[in-house]
DOZA-117418 format. One line per field, with one value per atom (N, C-alpha, C, O): residue number from 1; residue in one letter; atom name; z, x, y. Coordinates in steps of 0.1 Angstrom, whole numbers, padded with zeros to 4 digits, always signed. Each point is the difference from the previous one (the first is absolute). Layout:
BEGIN
seq	(NUM;...)
type	(A;...)
atom	(CA;...)
w	(Z;...)
u	(X;...)
v	(Y;...)
***
This chain:
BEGIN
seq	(1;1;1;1;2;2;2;2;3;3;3;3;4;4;4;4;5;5;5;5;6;6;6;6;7;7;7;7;8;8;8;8;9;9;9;9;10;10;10;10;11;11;11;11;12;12;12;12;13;13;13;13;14;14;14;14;15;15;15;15;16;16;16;16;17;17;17;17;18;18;18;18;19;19;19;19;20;20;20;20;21;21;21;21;22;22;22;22;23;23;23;23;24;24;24;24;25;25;25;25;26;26;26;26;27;27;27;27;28;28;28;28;29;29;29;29;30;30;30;30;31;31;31;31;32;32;32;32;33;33;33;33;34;34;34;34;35;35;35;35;36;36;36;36;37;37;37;37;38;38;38;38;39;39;39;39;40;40;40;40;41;41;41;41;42;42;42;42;43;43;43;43;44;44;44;44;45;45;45;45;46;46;46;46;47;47;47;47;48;48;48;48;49;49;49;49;50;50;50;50;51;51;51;51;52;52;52;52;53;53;53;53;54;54;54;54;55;55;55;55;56;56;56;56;57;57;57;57;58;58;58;58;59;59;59;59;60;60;60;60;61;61;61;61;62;62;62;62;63;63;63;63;64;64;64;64;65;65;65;65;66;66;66;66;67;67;67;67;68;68;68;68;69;69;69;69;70;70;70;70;71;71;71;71;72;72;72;72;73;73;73;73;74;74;74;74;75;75;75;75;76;76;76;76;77;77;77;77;78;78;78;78;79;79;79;79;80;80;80;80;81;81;81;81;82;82;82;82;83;83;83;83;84;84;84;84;85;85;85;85;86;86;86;86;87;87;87;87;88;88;88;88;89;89;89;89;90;90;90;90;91;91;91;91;92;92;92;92;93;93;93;93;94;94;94;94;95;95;95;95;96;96;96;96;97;97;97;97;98;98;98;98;99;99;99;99;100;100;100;100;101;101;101;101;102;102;102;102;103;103;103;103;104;104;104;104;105;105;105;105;106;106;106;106;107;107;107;107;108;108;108;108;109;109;109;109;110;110;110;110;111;111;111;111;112;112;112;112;113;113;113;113;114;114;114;114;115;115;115;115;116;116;116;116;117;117;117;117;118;118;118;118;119;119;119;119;120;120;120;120;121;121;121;121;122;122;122;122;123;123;123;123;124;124;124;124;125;125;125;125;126;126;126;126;127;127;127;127;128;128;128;128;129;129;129;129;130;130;130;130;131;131;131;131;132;132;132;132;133;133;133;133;134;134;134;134;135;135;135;135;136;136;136;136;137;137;137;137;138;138;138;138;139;139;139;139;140;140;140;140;141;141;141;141;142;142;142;142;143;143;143;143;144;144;144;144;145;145;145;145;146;146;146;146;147;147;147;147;148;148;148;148;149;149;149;149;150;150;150;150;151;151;151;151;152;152;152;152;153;153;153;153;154;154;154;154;155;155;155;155;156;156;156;156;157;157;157;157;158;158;158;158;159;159;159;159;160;160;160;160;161;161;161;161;162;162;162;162;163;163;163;163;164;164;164;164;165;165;165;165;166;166;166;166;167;167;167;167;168;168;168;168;169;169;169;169;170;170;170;170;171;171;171;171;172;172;172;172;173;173;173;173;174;174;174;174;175;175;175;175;176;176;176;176;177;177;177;177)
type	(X;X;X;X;X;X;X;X;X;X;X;X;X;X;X;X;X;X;X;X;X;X;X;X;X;X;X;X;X;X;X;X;X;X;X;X;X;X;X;X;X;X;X;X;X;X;X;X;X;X;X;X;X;X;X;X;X;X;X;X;X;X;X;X;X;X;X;X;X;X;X;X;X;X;X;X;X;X;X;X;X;X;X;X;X;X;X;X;X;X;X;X;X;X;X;X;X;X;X;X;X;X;X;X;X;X;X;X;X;X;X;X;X;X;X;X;X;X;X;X;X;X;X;X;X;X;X;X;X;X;X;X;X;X;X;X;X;X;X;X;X;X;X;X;X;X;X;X;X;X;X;X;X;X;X;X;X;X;X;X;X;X;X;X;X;X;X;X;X;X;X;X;X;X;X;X;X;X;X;X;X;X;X;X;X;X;X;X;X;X;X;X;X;X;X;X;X;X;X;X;X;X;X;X;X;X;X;X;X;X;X;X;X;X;X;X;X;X;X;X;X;X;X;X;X;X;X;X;X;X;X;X;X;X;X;X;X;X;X;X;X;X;X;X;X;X;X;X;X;X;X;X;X;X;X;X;X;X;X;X;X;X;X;X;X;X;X;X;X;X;X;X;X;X;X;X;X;X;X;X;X;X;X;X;X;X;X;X;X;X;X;X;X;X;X;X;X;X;X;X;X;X;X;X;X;X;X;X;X;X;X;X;X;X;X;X;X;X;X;X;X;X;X;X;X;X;X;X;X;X;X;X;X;X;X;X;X;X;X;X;X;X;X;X;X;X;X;X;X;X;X;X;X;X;X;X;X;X;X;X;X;X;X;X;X;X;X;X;X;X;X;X;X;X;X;X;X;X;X;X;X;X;X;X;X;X;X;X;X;X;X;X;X;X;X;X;X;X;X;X;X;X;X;X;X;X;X;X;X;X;X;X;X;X;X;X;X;X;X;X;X;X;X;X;X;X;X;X;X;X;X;X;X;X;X;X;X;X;X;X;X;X;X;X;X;X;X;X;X;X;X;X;X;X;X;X;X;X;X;X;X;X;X;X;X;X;X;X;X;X;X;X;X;X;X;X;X;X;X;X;X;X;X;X;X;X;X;X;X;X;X;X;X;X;X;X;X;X;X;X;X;X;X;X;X;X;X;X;X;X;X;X;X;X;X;X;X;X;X;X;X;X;X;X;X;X;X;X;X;X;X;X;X;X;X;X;X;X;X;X;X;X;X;X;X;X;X;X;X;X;X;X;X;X;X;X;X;X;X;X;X;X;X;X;X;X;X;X;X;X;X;X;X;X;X;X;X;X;X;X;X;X;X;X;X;X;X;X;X;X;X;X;X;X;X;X;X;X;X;X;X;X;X;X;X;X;X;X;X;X;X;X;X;X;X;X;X;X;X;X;X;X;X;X;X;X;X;X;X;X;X;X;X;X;X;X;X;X;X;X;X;X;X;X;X;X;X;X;X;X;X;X;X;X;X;X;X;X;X;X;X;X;X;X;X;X;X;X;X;X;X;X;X;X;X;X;X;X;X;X;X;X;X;X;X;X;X;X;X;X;X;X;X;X;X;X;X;X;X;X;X;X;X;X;X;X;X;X)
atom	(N;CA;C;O;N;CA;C;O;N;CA;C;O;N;CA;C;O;N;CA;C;O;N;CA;C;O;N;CA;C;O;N;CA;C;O;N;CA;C;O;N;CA;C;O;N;CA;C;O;N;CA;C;O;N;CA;C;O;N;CA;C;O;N;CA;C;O;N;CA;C;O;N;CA;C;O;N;CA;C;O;N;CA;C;O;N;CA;C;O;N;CA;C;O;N;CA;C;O;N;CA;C;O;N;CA;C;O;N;CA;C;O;N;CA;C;O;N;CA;C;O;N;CA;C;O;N;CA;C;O;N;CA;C;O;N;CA;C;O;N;CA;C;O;N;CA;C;O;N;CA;C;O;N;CA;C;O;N;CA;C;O;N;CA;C;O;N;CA;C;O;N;CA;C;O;N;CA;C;O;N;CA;C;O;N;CA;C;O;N;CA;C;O;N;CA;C;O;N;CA;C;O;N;CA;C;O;N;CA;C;O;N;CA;C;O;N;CA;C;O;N;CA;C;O;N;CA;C;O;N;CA;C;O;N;CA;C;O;N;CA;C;O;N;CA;C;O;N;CA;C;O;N;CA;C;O;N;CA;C;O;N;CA;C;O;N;CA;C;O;N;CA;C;O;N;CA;C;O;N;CA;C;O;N;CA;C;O;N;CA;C;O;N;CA;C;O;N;CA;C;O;N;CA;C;O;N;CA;C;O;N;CA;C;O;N;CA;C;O;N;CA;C;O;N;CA;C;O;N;CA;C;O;N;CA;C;O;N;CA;C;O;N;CA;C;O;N;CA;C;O;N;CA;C;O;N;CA;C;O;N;CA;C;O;N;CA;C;O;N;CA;C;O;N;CA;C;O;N;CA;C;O;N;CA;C;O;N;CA;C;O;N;CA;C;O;N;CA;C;O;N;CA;C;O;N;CA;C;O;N;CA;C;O;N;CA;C;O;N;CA;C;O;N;CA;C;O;N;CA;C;O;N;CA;C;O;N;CA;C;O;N;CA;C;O;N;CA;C;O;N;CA;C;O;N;CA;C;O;N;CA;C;O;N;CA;C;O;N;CA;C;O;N;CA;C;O;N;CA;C;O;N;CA;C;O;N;CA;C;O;N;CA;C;O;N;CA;C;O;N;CA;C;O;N;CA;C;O;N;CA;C;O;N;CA;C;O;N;CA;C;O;N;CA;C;O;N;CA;C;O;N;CA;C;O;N;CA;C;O;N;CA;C;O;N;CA;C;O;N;CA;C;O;N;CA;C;O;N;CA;C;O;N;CA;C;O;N;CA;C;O;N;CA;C;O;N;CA;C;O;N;CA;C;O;N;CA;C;O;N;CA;C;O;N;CA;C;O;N;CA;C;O;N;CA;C;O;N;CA;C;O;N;CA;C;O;N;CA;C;O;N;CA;C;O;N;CA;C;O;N;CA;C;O;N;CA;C;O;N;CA;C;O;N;CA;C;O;N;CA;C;O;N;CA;C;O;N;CA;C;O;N;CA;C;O;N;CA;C;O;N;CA;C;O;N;CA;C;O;N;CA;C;O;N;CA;C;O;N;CA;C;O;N;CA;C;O;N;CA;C;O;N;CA;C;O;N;CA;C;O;N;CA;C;O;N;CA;C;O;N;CA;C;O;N;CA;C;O;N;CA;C;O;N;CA;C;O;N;CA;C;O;N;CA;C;O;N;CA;C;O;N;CA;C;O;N;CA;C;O;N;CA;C;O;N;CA;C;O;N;CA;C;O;N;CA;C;O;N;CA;C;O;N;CA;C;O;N;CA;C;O;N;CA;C;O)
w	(+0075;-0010;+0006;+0012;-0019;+0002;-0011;-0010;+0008;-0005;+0006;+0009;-0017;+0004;-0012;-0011;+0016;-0010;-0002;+0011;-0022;-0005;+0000;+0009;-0020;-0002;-0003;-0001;-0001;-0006;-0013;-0005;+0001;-0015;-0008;-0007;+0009;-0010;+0006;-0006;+0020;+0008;+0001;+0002;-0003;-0004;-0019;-0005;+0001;-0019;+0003;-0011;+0017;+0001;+0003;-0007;+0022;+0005;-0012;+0000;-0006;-0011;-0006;+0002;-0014;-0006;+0006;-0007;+0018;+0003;+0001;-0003;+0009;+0000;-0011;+0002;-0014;-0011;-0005;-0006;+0011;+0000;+0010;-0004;+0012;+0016;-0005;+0001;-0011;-0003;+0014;+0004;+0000;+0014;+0005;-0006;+0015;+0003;+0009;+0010;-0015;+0003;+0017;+0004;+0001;+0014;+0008;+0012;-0020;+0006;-0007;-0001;-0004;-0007;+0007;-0004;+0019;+0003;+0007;-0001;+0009;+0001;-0001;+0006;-0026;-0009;-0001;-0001;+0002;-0005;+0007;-0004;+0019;+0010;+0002;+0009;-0021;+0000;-0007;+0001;-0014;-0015;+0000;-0008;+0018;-0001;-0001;-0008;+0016;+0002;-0008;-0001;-0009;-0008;-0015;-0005;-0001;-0014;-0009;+0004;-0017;-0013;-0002;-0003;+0006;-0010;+0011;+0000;+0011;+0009;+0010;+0008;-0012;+0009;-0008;+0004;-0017;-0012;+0001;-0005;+0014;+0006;+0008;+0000;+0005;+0008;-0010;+0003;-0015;-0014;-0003;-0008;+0014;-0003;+0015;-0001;+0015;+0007;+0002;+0012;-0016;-0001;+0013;+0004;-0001;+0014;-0006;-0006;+0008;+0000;+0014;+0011;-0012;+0011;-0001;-0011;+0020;+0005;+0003;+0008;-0010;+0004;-0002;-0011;+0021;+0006;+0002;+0011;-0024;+0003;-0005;-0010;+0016;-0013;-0013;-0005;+0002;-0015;-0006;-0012;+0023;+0001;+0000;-0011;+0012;+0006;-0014;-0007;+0006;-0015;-0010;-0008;+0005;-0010;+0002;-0010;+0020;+0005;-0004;-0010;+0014;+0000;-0015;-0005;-0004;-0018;-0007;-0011;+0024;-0005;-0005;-0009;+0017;-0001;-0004;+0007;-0028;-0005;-0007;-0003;+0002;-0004;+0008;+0012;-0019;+0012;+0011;+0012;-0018;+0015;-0013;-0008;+0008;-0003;+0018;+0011;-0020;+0012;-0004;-0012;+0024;-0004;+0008;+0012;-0015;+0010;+0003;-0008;+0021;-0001;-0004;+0009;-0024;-0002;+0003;+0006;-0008;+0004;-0014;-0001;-0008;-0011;+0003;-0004;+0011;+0002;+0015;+0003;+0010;+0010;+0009;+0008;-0014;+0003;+0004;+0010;-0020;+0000;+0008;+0001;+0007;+0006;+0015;+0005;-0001;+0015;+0003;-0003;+0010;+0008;+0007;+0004;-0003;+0006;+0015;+0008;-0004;+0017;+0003;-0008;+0021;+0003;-0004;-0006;+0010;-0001;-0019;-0004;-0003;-0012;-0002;-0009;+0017;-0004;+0011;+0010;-0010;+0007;+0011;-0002;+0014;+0009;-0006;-0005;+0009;+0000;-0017;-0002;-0006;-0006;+0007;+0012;-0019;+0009;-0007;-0008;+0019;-0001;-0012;-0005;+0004;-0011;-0015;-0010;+0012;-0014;-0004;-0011;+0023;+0000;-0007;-0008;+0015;-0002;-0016;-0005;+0002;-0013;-0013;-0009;+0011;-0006;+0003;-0009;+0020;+0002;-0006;-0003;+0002;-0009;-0009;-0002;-0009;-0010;-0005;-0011;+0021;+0001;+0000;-0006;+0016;-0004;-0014;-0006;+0002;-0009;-0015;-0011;+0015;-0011;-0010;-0012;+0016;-0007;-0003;+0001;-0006;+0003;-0004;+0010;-0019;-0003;+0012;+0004;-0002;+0010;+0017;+0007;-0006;+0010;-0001;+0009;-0019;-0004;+0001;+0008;-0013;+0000;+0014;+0005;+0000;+0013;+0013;+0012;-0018;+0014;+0001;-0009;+0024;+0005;+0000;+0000;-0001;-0002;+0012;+0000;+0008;+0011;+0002;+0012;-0020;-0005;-0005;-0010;+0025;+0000;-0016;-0002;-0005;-0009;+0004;+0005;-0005;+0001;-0017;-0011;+0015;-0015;+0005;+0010;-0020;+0001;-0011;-0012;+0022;-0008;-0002;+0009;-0022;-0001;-0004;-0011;+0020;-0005;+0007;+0010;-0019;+0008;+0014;+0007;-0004;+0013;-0006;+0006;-0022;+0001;-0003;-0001;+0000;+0001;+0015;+0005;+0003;+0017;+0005;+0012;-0019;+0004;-0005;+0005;-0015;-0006;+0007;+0012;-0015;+0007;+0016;+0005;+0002;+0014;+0000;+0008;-0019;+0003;-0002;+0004;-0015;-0006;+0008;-0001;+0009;+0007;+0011;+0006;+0002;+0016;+0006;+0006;-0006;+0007;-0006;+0005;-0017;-0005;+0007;+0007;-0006;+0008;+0000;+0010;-0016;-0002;+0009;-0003;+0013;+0013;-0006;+0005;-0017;-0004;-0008;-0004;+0002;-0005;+0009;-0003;+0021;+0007;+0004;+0007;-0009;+0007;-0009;+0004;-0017;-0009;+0003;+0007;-0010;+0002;+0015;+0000;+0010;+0011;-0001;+0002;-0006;-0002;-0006;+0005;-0017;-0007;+0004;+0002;+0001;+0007;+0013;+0005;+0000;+0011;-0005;+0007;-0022;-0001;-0013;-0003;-0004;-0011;+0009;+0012;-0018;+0004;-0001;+0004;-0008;-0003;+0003;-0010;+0021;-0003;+0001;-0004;+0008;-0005;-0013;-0004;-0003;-0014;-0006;-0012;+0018;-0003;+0010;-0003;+0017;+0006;+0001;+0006;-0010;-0001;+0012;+0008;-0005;+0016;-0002;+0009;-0022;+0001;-0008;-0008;+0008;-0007;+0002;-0005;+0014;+0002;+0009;+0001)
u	(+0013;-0004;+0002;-0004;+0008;+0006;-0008;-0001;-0004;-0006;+0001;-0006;+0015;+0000;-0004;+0005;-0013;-0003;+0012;+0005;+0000;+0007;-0005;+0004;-0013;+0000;-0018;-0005;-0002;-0016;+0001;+0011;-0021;+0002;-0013;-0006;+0002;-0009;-0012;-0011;+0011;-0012;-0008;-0012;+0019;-0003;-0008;-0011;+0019;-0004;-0013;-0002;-0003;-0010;-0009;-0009;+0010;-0010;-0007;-0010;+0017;+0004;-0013;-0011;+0015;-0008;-0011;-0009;+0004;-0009;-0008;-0012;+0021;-0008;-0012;-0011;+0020;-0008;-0016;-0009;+0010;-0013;-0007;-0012;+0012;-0007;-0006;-0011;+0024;-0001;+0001;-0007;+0016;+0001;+0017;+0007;-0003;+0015;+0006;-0006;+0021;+0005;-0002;-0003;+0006;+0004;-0018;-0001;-0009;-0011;+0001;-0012;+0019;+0001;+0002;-0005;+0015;+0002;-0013;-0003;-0003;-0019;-0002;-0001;-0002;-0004;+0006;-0007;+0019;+0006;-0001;-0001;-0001;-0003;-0013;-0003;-0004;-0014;-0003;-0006;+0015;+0004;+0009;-0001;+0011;+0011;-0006;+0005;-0016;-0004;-0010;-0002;-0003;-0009;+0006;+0010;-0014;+0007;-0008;-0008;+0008;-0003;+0000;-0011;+0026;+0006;+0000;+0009;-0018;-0003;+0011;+0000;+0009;+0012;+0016;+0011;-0013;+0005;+0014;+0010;-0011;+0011;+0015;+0012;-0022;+0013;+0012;+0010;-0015;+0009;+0011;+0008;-0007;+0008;+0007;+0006;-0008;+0005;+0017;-0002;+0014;+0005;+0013;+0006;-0005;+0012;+0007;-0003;+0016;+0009;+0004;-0003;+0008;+0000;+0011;+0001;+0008;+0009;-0007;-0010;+0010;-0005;+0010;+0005;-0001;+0004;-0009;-0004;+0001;-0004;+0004;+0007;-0011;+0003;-0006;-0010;+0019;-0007;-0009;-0003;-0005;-0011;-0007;+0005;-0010;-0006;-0004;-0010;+0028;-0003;-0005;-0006;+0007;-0010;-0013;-0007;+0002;-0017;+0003;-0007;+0013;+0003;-0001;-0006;+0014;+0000;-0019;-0004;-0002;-0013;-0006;-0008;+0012;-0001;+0011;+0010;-0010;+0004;-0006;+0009;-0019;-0007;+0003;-0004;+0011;+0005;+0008;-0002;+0015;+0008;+0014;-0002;+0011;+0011;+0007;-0002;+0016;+0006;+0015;+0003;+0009;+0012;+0009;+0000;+0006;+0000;+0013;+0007;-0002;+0013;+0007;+0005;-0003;+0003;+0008;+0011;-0016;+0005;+0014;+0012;-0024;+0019;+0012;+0011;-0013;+0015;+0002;+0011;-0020;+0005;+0001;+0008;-0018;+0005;+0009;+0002;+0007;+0014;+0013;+0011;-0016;+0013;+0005;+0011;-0022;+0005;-0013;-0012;+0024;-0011;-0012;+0001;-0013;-0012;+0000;+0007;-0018;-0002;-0014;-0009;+0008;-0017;-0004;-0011;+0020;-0005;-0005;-0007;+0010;-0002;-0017;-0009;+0009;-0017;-0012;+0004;-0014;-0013;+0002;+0008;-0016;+0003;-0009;-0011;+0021;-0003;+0010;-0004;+0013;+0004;+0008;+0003;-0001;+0010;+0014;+0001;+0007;+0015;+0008;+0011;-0021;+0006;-0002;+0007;-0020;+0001;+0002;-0004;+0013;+0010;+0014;+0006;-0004;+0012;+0004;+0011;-0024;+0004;+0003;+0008;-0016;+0001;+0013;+0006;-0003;+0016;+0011;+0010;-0011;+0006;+0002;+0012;-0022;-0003;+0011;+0005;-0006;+0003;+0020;+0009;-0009;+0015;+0005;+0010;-0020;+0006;+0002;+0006;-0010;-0006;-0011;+0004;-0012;-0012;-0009;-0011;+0010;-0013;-0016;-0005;-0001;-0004;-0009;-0012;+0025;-0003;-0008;-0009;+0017;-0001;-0015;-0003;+0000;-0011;-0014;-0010;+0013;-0012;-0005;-0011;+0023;-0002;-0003;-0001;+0002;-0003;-0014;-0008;+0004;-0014;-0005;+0006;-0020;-0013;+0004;-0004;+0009;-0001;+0013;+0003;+0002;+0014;-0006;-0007;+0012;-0004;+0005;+0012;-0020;+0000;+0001;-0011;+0017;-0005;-0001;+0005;-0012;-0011;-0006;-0006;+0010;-0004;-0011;+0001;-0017;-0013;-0001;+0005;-0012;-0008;-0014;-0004;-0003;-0015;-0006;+0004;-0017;-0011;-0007;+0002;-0011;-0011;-0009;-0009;+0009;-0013;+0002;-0009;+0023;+0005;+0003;-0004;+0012;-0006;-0008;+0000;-0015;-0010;-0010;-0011;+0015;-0007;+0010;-0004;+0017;+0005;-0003;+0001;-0003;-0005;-0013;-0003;-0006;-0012;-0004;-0008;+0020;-0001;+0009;-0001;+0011;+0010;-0002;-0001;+0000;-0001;-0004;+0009;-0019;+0001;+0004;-0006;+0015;+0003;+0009;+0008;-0006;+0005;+0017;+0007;-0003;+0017;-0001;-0008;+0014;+0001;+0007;+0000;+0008;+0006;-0005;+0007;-0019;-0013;-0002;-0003;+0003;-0011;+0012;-0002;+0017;+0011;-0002;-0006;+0010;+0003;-0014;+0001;-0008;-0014;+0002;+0001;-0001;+0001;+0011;-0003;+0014;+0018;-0010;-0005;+0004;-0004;-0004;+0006;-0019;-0014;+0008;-0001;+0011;+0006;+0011;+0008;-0010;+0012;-0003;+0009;-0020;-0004;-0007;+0000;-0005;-0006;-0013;-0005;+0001;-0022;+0003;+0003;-0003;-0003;-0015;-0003;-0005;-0015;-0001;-0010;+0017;-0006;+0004;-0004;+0011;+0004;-0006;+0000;-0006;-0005;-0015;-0003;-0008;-0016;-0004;+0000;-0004;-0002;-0019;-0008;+0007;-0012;-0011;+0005;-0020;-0002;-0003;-0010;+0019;+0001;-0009;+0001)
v	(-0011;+0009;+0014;+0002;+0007;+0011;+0011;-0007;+0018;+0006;+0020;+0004;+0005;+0009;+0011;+0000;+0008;+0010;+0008;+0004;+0000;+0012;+0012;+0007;-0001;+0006;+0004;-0011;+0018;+0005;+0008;+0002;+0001;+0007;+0005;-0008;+0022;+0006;-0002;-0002;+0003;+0001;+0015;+0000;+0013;+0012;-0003;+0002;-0007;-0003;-0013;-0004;+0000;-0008;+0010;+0002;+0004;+0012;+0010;+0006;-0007;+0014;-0005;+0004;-0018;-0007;-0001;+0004;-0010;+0002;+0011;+0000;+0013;+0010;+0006;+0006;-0013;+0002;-0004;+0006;-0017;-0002;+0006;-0002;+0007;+0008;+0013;+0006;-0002;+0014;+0008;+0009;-0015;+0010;-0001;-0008;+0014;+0003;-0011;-0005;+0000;-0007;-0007;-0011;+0022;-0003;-0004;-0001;+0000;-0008;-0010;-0005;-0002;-0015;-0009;-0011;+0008;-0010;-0004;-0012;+0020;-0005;-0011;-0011;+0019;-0007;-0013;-0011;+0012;-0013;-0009;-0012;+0017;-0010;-0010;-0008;+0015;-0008;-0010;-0011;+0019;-0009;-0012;-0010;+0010;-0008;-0014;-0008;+0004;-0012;-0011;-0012;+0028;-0002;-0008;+0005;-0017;-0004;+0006;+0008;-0011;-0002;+0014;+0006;+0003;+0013;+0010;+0010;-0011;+0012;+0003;+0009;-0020;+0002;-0002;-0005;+0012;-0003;+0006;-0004;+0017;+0010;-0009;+0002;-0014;-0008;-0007;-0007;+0011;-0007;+0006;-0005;+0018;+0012;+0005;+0010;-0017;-0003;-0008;-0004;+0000;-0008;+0002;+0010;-0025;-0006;-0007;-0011;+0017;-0012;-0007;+0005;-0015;-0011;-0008;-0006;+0004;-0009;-0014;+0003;-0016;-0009;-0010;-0001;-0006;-0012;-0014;-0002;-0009;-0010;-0013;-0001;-0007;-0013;-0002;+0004;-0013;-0002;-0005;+0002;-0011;-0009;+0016;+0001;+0008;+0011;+0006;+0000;+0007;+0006;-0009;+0007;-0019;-0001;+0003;+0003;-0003;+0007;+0013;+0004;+0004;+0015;+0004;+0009;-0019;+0001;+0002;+0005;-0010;+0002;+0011;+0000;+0014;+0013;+0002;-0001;+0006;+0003;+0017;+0007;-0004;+0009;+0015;+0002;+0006;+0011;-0004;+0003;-0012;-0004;-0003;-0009;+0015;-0006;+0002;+0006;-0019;-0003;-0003;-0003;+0004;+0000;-0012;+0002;-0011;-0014;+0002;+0006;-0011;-0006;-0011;-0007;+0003;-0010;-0013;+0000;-0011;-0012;-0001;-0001;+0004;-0001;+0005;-0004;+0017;+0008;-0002;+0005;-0010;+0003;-0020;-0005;+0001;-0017;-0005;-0007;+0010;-0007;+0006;-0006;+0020;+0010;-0010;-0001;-0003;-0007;-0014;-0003;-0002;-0012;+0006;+0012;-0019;+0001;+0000;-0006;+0015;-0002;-0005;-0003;+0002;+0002;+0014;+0004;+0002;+0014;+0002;+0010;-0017;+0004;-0006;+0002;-0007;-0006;+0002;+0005;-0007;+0001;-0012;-0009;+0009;-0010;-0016;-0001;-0007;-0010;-0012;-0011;+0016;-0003;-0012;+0001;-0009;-0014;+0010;+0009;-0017;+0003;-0012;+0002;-0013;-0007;+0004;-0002;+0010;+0008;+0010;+0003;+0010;+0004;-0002;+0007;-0020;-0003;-0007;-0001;-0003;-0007;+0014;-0001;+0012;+0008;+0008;+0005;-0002;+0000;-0008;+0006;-0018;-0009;+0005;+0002;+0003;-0002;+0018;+0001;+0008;+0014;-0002;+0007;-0018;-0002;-0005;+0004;-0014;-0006;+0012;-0001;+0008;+0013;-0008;-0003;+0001;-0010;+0005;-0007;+0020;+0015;-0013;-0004;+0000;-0006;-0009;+0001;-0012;-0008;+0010;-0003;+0013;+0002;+0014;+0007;-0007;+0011;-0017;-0001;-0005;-0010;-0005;-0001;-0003;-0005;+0011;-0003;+0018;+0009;+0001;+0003;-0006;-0003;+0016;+0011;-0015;+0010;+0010;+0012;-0017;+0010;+0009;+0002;+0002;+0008;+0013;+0003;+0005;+0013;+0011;+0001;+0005;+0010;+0013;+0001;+0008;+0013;+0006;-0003;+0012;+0004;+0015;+0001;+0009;+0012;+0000;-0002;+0007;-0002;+0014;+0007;+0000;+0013;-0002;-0004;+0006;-0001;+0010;+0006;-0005;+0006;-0001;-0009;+0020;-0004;-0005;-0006;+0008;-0014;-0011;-0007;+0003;-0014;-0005;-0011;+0023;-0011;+0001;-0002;+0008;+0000;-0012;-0003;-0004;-0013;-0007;-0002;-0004;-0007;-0002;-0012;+0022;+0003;-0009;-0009;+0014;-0009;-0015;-0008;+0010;-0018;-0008;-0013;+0018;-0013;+0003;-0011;+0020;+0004;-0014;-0005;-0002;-0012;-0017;-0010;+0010;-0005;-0011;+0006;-0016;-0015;+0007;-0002;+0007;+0004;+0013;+0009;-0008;+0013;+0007;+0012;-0016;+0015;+0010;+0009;-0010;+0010;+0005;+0011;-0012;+0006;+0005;+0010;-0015;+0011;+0010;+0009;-0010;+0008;+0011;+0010;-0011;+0008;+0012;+0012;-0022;+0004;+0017;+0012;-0020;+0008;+0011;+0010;-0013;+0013;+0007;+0011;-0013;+0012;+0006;+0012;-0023;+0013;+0011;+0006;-0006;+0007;+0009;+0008;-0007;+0007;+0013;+0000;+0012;+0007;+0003;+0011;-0017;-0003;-0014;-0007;+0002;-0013;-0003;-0011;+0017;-0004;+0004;+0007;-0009;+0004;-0013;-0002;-0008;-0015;-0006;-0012;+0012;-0008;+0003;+0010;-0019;+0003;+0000;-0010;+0026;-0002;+0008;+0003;-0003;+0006;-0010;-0008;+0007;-0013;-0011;-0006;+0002;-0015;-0007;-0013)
***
């Protein structure tokens, strides 16, 4: 699993917003924010108007977990319909541990031009890449609800991020707990 931030967005336009309720000037907001971030039920409502997009690399056993957070998350896939059928399969196309026989059957299937056949038989572990946009308060629930979840690619994915956003305590509960 592979997971790269692109890009941040409207983190000055969150400050702002918040400012508003303070009644006080922008540039003493991040403080603030830093106290709020961890806090739920609205007090950290600013992280909604925070938004990352993200490069991610996983299998597909994964993203159907990932489809769970829908709410403030569209997403852009690399499709199996248009990209399946361009070449034979590698290891490299899947997560470790796939057999080479069920590789190979879906290779079969890729020659025969069998889209079908060879869409049914490709194993869960057939890497996706998928460009995500969501919120900080979406990898901030996600962070809390999967971080030690039995599937390691929650604790990669989590991990990746926080090293790579710029508040990452504003998605990781370091206060509180």
């Amino acid at each position: 699993m592979k997971a790269k931030v692109l890009s941040e967005h409207f983190m000055d336009e969150a400050m702002y917003g918040l400012s508003l309720s303070y009644g006080t000037d922008i540039s003493k907001m991040e403080k603030v924010a830093d106290g709020l971030a961890w806090k739920d039920g609205g007090h950290n409502k600013f992280l909604e108007s925070i938004i990352v997009a993200i490069d991610i690399d996983a299998p597909r056993y994964w993203w159907s977990q990932f489809d769970t957070y829908r709410i403030g998350v569209t997403k852009q896939s690399e499709s199996t319909m248009h990209t399946l059928m361009e070449r034979e399969l590698t290891f490299l196309d899947f997560c470790p541990g796939v057999s080479a026989i069920s590789i190979s059957v879906v290779n079969k299937y890729i020659r025969a031009k069998d889209f079908m056949a060879a869409k049914v038989n490709l194993p869960e572990g057939f890497l996706q890449q998928r460009v995500v946009v969501l919120s900080y308060m979406s990898l901030r629930r996600m962070r809390k609800q999967r971080y030690n979840h039995k599937l390691e690619e929650w604790r990669v994915l989590c991990d990746n991020i926080a090293s790579q956003v710029t508040k990452p305590q504003w998605i990781i509960e370091t206060k509180g707990v």
